[in-house]
PLY file of the C-alpha trace (Angstrom):
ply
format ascii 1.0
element vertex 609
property float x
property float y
property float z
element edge 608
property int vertex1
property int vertex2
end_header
-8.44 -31.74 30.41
-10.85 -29.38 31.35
-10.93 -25.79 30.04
-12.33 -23.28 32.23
-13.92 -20.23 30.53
-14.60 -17.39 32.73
-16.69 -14.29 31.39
-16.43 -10.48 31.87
-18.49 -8.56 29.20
-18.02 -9.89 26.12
-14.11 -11.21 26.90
-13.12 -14.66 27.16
-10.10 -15.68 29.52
-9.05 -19.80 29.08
-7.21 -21.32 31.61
-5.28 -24.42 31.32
-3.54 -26.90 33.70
-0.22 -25.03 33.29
-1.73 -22.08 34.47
-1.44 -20.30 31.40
-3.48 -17.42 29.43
-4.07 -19.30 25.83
-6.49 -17.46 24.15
-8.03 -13.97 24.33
-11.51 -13.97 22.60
-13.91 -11.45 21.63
-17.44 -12.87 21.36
-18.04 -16.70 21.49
-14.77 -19.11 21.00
-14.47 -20.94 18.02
-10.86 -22.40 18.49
-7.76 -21.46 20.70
-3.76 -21.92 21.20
-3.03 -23.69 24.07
0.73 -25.02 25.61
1.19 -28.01 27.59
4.78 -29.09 29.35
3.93 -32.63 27.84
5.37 -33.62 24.71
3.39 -34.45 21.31
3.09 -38.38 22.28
0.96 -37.70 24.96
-1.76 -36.46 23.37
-2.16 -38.93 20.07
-4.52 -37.93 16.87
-3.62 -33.99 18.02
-1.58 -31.75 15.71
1.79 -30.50 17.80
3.30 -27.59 16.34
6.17 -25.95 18.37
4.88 -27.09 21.70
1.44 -25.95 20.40
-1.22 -27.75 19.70
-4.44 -26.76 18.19
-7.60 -28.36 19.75
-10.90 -27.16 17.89
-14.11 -26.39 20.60
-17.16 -27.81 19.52
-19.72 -26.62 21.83
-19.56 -24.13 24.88
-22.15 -23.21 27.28
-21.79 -19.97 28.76
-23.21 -18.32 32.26
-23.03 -15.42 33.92
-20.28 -16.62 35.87
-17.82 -19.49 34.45
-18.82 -22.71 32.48
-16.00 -25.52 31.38
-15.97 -28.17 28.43
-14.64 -31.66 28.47
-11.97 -31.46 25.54
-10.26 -34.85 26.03
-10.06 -37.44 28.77
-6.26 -37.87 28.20
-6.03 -34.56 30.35
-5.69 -33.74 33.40
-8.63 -31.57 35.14
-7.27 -27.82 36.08
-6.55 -27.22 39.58
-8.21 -24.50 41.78
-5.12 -23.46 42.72
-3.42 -23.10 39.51
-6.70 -20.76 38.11
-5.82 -18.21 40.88
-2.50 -18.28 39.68
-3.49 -16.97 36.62
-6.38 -14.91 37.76
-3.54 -12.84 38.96
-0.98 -12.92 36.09
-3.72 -11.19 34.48
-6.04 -8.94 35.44
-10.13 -9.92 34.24
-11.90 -6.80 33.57
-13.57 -4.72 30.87
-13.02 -6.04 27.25
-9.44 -6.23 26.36
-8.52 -2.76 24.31
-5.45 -2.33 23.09
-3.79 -0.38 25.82
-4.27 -3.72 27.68
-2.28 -6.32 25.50
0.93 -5.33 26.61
-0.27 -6.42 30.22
-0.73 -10.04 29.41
1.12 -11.94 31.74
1.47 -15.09 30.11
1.43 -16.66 26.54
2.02 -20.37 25.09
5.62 -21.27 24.85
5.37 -24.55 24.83
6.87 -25.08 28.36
7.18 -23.42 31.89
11.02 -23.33 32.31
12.42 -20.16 30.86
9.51 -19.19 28.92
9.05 -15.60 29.07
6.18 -13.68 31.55
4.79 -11.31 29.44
4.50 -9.90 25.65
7.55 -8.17 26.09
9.76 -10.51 26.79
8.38 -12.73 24.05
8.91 -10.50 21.76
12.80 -9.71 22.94
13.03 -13.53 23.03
12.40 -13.55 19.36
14.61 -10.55 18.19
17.37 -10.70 20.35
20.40 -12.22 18.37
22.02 -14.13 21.06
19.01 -16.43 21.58
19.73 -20.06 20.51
18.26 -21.04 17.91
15.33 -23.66 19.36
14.55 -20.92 21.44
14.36 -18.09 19.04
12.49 -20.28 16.96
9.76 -20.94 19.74
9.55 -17.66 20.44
8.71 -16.06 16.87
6.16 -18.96 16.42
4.39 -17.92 20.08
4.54 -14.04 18.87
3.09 -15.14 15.21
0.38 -17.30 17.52
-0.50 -14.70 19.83
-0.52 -11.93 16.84
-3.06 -14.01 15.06
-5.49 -14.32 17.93
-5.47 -10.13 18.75
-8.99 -9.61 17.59
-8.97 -6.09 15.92
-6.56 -3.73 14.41
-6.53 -1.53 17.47
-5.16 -4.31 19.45
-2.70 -5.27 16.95
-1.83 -1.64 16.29
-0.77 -1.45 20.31
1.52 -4.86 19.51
3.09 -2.98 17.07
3.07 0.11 19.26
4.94 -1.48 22.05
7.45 -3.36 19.47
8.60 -0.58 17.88
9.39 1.36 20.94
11.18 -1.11 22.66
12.94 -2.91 19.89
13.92 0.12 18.47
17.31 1.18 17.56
19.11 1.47 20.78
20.94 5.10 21.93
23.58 2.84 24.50
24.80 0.05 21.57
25.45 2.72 18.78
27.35 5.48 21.07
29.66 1.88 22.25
29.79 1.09 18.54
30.93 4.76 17.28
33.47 4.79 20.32
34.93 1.43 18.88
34.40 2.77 15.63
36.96 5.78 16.38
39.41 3.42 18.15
39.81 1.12 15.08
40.26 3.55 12.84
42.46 5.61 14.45
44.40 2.32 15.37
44.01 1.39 11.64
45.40 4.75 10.62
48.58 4.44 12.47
48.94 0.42 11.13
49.26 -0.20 7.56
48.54 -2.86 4.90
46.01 -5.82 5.69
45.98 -4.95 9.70
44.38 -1.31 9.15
41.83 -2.74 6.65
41.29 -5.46 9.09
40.65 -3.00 11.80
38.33 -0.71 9.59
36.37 -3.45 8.54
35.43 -4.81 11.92
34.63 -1.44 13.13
32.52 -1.17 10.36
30.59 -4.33 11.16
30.24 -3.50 14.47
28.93 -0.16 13.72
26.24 -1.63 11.09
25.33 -4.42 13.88
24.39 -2.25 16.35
22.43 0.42 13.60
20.11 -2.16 13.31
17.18 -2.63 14.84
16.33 -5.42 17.08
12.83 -5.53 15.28
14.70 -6.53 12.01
15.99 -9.50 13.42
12.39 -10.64 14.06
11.12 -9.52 11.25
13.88 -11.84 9.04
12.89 -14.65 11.48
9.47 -14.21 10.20
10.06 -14.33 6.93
11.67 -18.09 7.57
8.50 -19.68 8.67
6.11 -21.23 6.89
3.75 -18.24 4.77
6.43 -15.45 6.44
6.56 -13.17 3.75
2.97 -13.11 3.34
2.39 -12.26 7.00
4.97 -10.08 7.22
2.95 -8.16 4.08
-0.58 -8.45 6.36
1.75 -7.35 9.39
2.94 -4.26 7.40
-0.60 -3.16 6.73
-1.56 -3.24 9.97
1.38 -0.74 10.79
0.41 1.80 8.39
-2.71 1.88 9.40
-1.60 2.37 12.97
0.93 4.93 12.02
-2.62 6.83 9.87
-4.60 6.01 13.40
-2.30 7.87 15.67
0.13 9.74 13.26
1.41 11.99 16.84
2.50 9.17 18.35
3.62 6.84 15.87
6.77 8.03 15.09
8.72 4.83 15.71
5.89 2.27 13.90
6.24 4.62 10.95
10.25 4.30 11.11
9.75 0.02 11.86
6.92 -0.11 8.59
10.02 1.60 6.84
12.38 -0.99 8.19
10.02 -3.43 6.67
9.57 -1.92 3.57
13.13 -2.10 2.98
13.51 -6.02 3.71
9.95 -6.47 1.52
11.95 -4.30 -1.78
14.54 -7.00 -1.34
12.45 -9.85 -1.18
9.98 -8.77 -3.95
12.87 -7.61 -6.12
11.73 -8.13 -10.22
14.00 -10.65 -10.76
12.10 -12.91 -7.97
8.54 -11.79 -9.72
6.74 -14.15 -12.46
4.73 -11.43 -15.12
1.74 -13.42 -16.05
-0.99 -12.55 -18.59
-4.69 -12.98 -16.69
-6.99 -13.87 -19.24
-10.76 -14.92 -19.54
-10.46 -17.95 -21.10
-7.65 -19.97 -18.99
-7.23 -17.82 -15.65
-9.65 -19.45 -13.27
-12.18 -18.16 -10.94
-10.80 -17.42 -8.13
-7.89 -15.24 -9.86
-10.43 -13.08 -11.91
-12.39 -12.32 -8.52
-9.34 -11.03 -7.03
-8.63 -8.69 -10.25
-12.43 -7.73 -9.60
-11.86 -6.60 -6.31
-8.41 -5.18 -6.52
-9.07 -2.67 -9.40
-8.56 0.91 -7.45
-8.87 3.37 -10.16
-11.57 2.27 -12.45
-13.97 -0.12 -10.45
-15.37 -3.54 -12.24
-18.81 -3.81 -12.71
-19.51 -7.52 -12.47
-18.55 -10.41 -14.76
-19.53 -9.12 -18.26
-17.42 -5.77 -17.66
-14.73 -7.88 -16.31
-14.89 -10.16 -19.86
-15.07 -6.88 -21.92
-11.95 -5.75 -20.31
-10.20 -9.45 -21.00
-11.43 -9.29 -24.73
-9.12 -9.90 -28.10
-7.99 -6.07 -28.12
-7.11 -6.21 -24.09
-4.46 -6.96 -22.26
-4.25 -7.52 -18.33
-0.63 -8.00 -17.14
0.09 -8.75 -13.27
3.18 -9.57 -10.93
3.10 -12.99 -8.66
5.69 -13.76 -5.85
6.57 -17.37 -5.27
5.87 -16.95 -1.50
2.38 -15.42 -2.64
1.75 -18.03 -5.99
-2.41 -17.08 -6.02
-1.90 -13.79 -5.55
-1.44 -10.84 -7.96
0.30 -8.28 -6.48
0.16 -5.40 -8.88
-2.45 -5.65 -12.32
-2.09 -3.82 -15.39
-4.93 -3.12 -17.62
-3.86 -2.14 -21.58
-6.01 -1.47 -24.21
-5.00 -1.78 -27.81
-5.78 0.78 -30.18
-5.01 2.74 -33.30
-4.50 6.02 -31.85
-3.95 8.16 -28.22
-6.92 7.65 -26.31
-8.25 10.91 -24.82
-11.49 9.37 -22.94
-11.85 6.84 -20.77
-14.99 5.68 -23.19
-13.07 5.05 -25.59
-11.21 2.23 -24.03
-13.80 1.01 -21.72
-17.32 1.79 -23.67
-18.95 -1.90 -24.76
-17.98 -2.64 -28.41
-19.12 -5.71 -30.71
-15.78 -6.86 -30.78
-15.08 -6.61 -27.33
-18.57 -7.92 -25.82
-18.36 -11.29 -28.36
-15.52 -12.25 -26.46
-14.08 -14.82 -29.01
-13.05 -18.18 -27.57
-15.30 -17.63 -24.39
-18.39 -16.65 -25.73
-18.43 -18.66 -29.44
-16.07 -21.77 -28.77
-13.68 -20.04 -31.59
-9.43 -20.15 -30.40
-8.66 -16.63 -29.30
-6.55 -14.75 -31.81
-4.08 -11.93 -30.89
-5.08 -8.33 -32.56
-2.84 -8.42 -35.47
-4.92 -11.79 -36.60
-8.20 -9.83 -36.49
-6.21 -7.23 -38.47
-4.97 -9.22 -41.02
-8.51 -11.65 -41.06
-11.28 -8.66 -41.18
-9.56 -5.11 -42.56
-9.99 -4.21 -38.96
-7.50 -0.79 -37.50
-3.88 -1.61 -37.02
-3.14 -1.74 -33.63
0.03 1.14 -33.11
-1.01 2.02 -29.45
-0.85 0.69 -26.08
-2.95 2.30 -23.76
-2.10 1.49 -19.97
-5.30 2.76 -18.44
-5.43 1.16 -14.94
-2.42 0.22 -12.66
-3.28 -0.92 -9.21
-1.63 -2.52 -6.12
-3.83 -4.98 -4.42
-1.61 -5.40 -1.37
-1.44 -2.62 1.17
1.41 -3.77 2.79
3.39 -2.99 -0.29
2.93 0.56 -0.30
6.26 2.17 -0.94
7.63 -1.19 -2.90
8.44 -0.12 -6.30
6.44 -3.28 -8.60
4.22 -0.97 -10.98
7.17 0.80 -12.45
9.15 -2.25 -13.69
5.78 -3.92 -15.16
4.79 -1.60 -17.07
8.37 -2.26 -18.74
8.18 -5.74 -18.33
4.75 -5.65 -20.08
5.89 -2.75 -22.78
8.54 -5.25 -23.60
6.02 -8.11 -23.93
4.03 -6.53 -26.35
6.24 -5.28 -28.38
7.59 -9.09 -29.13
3.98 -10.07 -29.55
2.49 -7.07 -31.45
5.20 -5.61 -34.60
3.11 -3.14 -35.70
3.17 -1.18 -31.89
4.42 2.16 -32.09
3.68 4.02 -28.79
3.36 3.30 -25.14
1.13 5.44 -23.25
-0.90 5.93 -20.41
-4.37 7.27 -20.13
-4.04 8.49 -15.74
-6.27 9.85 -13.49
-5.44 12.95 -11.85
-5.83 11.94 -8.22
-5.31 15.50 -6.00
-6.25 18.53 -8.71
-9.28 19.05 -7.24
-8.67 19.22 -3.75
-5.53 21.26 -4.87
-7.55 23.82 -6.40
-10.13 24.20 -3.80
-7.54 24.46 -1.25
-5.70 27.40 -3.28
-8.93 29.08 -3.77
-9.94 28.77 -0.22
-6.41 30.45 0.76
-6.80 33.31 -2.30
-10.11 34.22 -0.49
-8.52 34.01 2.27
-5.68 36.47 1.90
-3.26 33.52 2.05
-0.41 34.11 -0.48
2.42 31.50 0.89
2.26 28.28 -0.04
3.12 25.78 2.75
4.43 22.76 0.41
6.95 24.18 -1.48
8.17 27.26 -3.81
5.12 26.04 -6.79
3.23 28.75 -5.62
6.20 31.37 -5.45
6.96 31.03 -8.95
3.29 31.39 -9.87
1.75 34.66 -9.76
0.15 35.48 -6.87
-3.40 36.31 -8.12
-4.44 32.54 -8.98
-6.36 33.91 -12.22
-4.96 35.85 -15.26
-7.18 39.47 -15.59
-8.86 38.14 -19.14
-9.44 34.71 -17.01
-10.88 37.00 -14.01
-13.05 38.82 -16.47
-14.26 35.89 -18.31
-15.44 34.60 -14.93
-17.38 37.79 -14.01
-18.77 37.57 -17.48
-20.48 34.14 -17.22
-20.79 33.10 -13.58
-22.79 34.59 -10.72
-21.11 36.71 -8.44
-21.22 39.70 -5.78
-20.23 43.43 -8.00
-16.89 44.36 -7.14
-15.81 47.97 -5.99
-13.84 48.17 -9.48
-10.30 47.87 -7.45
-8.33 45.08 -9.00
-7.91 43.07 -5.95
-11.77 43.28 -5.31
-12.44 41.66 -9.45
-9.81 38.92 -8.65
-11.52 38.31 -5.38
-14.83 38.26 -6.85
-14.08 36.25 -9.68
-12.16 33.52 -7.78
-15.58 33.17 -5.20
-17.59 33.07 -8.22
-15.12 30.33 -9.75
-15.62 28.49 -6.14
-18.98 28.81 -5.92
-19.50 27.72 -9.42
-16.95 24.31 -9.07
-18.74 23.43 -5.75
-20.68 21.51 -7.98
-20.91 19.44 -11.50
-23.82 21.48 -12.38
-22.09 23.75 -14.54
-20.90 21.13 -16.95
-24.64 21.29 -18.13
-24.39 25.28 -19.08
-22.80 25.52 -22.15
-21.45 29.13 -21.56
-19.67 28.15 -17.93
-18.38 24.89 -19.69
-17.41 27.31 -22.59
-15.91 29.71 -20.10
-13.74 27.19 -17.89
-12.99 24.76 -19.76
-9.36 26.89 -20.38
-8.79 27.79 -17.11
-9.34 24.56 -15.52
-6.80 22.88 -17.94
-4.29 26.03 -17.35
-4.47 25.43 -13.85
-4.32 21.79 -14.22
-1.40 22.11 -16.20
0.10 24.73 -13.84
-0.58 21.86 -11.24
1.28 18.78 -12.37
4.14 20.81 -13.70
4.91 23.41 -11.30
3.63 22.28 -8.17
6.32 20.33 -6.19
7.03 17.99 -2.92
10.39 19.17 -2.58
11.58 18.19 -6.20
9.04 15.78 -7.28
5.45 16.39 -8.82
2.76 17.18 -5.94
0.47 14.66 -7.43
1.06 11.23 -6.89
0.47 9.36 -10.50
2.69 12.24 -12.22
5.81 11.69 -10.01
5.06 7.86 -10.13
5.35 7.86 -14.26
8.10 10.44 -14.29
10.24 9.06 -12.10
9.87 6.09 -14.81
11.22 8.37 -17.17
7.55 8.92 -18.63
6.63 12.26 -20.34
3.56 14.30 -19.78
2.53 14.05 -23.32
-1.39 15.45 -23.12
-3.80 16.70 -20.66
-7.33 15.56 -22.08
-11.02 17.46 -21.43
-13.69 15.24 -20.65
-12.06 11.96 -20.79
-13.59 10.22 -17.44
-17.13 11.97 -16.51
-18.02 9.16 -13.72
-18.43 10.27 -9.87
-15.08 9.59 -9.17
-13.38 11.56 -12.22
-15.28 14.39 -11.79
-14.30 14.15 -7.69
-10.72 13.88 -8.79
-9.91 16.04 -11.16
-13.11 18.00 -12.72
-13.25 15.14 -15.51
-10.01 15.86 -16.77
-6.88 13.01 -16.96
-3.89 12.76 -18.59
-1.32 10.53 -21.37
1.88 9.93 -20.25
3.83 8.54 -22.44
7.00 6.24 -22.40
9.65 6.29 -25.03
11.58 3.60 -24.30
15.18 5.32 -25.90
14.38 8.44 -23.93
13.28 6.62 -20.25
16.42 6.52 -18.93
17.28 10.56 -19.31
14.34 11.58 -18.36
14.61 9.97 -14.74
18.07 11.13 -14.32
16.98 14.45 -14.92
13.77 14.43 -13.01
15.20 12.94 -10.07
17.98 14.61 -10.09
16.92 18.03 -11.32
13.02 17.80 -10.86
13.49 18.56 -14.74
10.00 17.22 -16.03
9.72 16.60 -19.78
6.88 17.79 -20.72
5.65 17.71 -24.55
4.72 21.36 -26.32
0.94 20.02 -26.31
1.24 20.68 -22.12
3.70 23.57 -22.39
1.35 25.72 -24.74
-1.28 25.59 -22.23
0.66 27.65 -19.90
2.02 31.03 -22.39
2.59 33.03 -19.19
3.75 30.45 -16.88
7.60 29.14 -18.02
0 1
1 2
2 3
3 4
4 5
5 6
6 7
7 8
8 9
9 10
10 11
11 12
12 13
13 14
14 15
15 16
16 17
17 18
18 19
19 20
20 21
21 22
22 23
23 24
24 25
25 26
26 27
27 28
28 29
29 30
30 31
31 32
32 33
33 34
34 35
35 36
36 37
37 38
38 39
39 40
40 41
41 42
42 43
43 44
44 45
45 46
46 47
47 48
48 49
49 50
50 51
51 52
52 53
53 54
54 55
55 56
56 57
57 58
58 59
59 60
60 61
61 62
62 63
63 64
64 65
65 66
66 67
67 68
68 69
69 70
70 71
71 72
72 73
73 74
74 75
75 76
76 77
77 78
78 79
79 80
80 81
81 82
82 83
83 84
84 85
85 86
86 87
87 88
88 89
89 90
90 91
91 92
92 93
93 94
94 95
95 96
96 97
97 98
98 99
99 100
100 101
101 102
102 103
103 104
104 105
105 106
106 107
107 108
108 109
109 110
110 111
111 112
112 113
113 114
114 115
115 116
116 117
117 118
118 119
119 120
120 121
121 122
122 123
123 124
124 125
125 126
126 127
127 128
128 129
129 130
130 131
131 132
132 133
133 134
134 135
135 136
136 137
137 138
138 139
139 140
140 141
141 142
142 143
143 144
144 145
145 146
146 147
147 148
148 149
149 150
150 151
151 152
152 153
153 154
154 155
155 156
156 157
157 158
158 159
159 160
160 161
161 162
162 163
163 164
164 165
165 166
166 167
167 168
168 169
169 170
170 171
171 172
172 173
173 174
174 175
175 176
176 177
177 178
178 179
179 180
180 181
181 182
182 183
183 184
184 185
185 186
186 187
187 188
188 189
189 190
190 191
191 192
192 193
193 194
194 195
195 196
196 197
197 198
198 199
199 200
200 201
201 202
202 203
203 204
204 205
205 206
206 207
207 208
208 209
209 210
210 211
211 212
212 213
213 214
214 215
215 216
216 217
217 218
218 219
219 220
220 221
221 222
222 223
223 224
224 225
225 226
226 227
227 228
228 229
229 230
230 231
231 232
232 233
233 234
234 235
235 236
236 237
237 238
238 239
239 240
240 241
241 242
242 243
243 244
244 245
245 246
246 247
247 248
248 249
249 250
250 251
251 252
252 253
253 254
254 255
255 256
256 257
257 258
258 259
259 260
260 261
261 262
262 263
263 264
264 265
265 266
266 267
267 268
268 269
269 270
270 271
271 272
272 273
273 274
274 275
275 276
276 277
277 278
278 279
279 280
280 281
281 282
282 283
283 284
284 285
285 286
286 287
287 288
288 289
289 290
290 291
291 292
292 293
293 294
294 295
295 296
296 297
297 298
298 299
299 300
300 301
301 302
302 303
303 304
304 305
305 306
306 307
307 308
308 309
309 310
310 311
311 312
312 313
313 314
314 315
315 316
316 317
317 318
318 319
319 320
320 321
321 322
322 323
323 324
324 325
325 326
326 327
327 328
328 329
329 330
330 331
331 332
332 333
333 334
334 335
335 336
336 337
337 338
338 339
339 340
340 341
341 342
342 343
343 344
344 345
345 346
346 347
347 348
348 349
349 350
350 351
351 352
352 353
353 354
354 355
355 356
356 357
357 358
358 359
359 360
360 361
361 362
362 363
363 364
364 365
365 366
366 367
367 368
368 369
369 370
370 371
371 372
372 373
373 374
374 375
375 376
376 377
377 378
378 379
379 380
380 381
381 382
382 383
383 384
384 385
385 386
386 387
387 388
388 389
389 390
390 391
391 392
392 393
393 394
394 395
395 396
396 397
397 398
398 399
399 400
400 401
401 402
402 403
403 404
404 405
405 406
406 407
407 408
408 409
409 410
410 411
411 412
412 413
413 414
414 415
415 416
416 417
417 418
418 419
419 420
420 421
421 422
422 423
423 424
424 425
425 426
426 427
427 428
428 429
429 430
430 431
431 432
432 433
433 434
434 435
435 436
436 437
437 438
438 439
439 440
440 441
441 442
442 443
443 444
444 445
445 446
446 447
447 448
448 449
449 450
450 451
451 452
452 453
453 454
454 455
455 456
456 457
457 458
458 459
459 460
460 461
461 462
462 463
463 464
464 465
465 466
466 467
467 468
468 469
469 470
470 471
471 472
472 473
473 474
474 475
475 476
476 477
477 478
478 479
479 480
480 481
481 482
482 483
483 484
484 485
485 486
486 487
487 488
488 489
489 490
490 491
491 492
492 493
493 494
494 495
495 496
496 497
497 498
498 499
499 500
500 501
501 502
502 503
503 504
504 505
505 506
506 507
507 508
508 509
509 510
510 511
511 512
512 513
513 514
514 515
515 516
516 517
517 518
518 519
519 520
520 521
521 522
522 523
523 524
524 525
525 526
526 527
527 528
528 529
529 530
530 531
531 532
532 533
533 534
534 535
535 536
536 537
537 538
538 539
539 540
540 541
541 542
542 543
543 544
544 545
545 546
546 547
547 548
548 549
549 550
550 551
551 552
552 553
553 554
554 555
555 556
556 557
557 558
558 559
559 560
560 561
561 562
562 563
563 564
564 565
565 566
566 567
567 568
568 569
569 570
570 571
571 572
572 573
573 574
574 575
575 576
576 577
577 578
578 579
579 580
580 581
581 582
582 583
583 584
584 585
585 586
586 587
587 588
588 589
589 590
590 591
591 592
592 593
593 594
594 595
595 596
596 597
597 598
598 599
599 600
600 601
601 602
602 603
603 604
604 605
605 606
606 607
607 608
């Protein structure tokens, strides 16, 4: 067979005796997807998947105009007349964008007869529920193909573009099903016994049948080939990041990634998860790279920091899916102490202990802390310190893992460790900043509503206290005010603005002096009182308090690197989970938005309950 290549920019169109589009390429072709009406036998040594097969290009030579390859003499050459064919199923022009791929006008299906003539169709072919099965199955292997070979995330964001708005929920099937809903139940109403259940019960059905998406079905058919699930997780990135790229007009990719999140909550449910202990002695290579690049809140640096944090008094937990065996999904990092830490040094800072490494570094059989204890006079571990919890899979967002291991792994240590007392967390505090310098930005601004909720209606509506207003005109810079009131509170929150626009003033002892209580006032003010509806505005507080954490201490200074001090002025915080008391306290907070907070937080805000 000969394949013809013919060239427009930098696009790639191949053409094969069947007339069909194969493969879409941006730059030169390594290997494509091609179809053939012939079955497997008649091309021998070739991998046949699905009326696919996969033939590899070793070398092609390119013009200005067209070029073509021998691939294999048991094919037949391409016609001339077949090649206009599909010059016009698809128009050759600039370099395929996104907006094109819905006008490609022919993709591999393994044969001519009743294959479908464009993306569309394909992609009904594979949802639709009264498809046989053969075909349904050919079909969600051609969209999987033709997914695979879209070259960027633009393009892929427009697949997912036109899937969710035509395999949508549809208007015409639910008004039919609530119609026969009514009719049922009314007709069930005037029956009795076993017929009017009957009757409910299949209006029911019907009704949930035709709720559902068509894009579910497809989605489920996905999930039954060969890697599905982890696709499907790739797949789900790709949405969100669509739904980020165009959030006015991706509406209905935001309500399919939800879709999807809902099957993926199913099919990563705990029970399906394996919690496995990553260590530096027996996890291999490949594994500890992946923890090295999927840390998100404090980053690795290198090997050595990655063996200090895998040393005798750490712990790394992490969740694994069947369907995704070399892959950790969420990782824990614990540190084992004798106290609350307040700082992230003193959990992360090099120590003898930790740098030695035992059983990597001397040869010697690691032993657990409470051998070290018992062997050298060394502190009593009574503290578990979870000071890093990231997902490494973006197409898990929304899929509630890091909650149930940090149970899974409180429950873990506590069998191997007797002497463990508490459970806390030492947490960044991802959105203070940018919270405060958005509510100074309004107070200068005359702006006294808050837009996200009533936080701001409960607080006063000067953002300073008059002592914390004075203080401020005491020790920072600033323009004289008139001596009105308004004019010192407006003054001393530009001074305040001006001062925080940078990290210089943690090197003048009197403005470090001077802010160090406001900032954790407001900070406190922050994760208790502002609200998203009922839940904490920042992100890590409502993700430990809806575990039924409590907001046990809000620390000064504990994490002075670029990406503390961007976050939250330095400052971060201990949550901490009592495992009798974990249960309440996300009833109430869910509930109630009741957050139970410990009188360490509470003090820090006299005028403020």
């Amino acid at each position: 067979m000969y394949l013809k290549w013919q060239r427009t920019e930098t696009t790639f169109l191949c053409i094969t005796e069947a007339a069909k589009v194969v493969s879409i390429r941006t730059g030169a072709p390594k290997r494509l997807w091609t179809c053939f009406e012939k079955g497997p036998g008649s091309f021998p040594g070739v991998p046949f998947n699905n009326g696919c097969i996969r033939v590899d290009i070793k070398r092609v030579s390119v013009d200005s105009n067209s070029c073509s390859t021998n691939v294999s003499r048991s094919c037949a050459t391409s016609s001339h007349e077949n090649i206009a064919k599909a010059d016009e199923a698809f128009s050759l022009g600039k370099d395929l964008t996104g907006q094109e791929v819905s006008q490609v006008r022919s993709w591999p299906m393994g044969s001519t007869e009743g294959s479908p003539n464009d993306l569309l169709t394909l992609l009904r072919a594979a949802s639709t529920t009264t498809a046989s099965g053969v075909t349904a199955q050919r079909a969600v292997v051609a969209c999987i193909s033709v997914y695979q070979d879209l070259p960027r995330s633009v393009d892929r964001g427009a697949f997912w573009q036109l899937a969710s708005r035509n395999l949508g929920p549809r208007r015409s099937e639910i008004d039919a099903a609530i119609r026969t809903w009514n009719e049922l139940s009314s007709r069930g109403e005037e029956g009795d016994g076993s017929d009017a259940g009957q009757a409910t019960l299949r209006g029911a059905k019907l009704l949930q049948d035709a709720c559902q998406p068509p894009y579910v079905t497809l989605f489920r058919r996905i999930a039954q080939q060969p890697e599905g699930i982890q696709l499907l997780v790739r797949m789900r990135e790709d949405m969100l990041e669509e739904a980020g790229r165009a959030a006015a007009a991706s509406a209905p990719v935001r309500a399919m990634s939800e879709s999807l999140r809902t099957l993926l909550s199913d099919w990563f449910s705990t029970g399906i998860m394996r919690l496995e202990r990553i260590s530096w002695k027996t996890s291999p290579a490949a594994l500890l790279e992946k923890v090295v690049a999927g840390e998100a809140v404090h980053s690795i640096r290198g090997w050595r920091d990655l063996r200090r944090r895998l040393g005798r008094r750490k712990r790394l937990f992490a969740f694994f899916h069947p369907s995704m065996p070399e892959e950790p999904l969420v990782l824990l990092h614990t540190a084992l102490t004798d106290s609350v830490a307040a700082r992230m040094a003193d959990v992360l800072l090099p120590s003898e202990e930790e740098d030695e490494a035992p059983g990597v570094a001397s040869g010697r059989p690691e032993r657990g802390p409470s051998d070290r204890q018992r062997a050298d006079g060394g502190p009593t571990v009574t503290t578990a310190v979870f000071y890093s919890i990231s997902s490494t899979q973006p197409g898990l967002r929304g899929v509630e893992l890091g909650n149930f291991l940090i149970k899974q792994a409180a429950q873990e240590l506590q069998r191997e460790i007797p002497t463990l007392q508490m459970l806390v967390t030492l947490s960044p505090i991802p959105g203070f900043r940018q919270w405060l310098e958005e509510r100074m930005h309004r107070e200068l601004q005359g702006e006294e509503e808050d837009e996200q909720g009533a936080g701001l209606a409960r607080m006063r509506r000067q953002l300073l206290t008059d002592a914390e207003a004075s203080r401020c005109l005491e020790v920072l810079p600033h323009t004289a005010p008139s001596g009105r009131r308004a004019c010192c509170q407006a003054a001393a929150v530009a001074s305040l603005s001006e001062a925080l626009s940078s990290d210089e003033w943690r090197a003048n002892p009197k403005a470090l002096d001077a802010l160090k209580p406001i900032l954790m006032r407001l900070c406190a003010h922050y994760l208790l009182r502002e609200r998203r509806r009922k839940s904490a505005l920042d992100p890590v507080a409502n993700f430990h308090l809806r575990n039924g954490a409590w907001l046990w201490r809000i620390n000064w200074d504990a994490d002075a690197s670029n990406a503390g001090l961007s976050r939250s002025y330095g400052m971060m915080v201990n949550y901490r989970y009592i495992l009798d008391d974990i249960e309440q306290n996300n009833r109430n907070y869910t509930e109630e938005g009741h957050i139970a907070a410990s009188n360490n937080v509470m003090e820090l805000l006299p005028n403020d309950n």
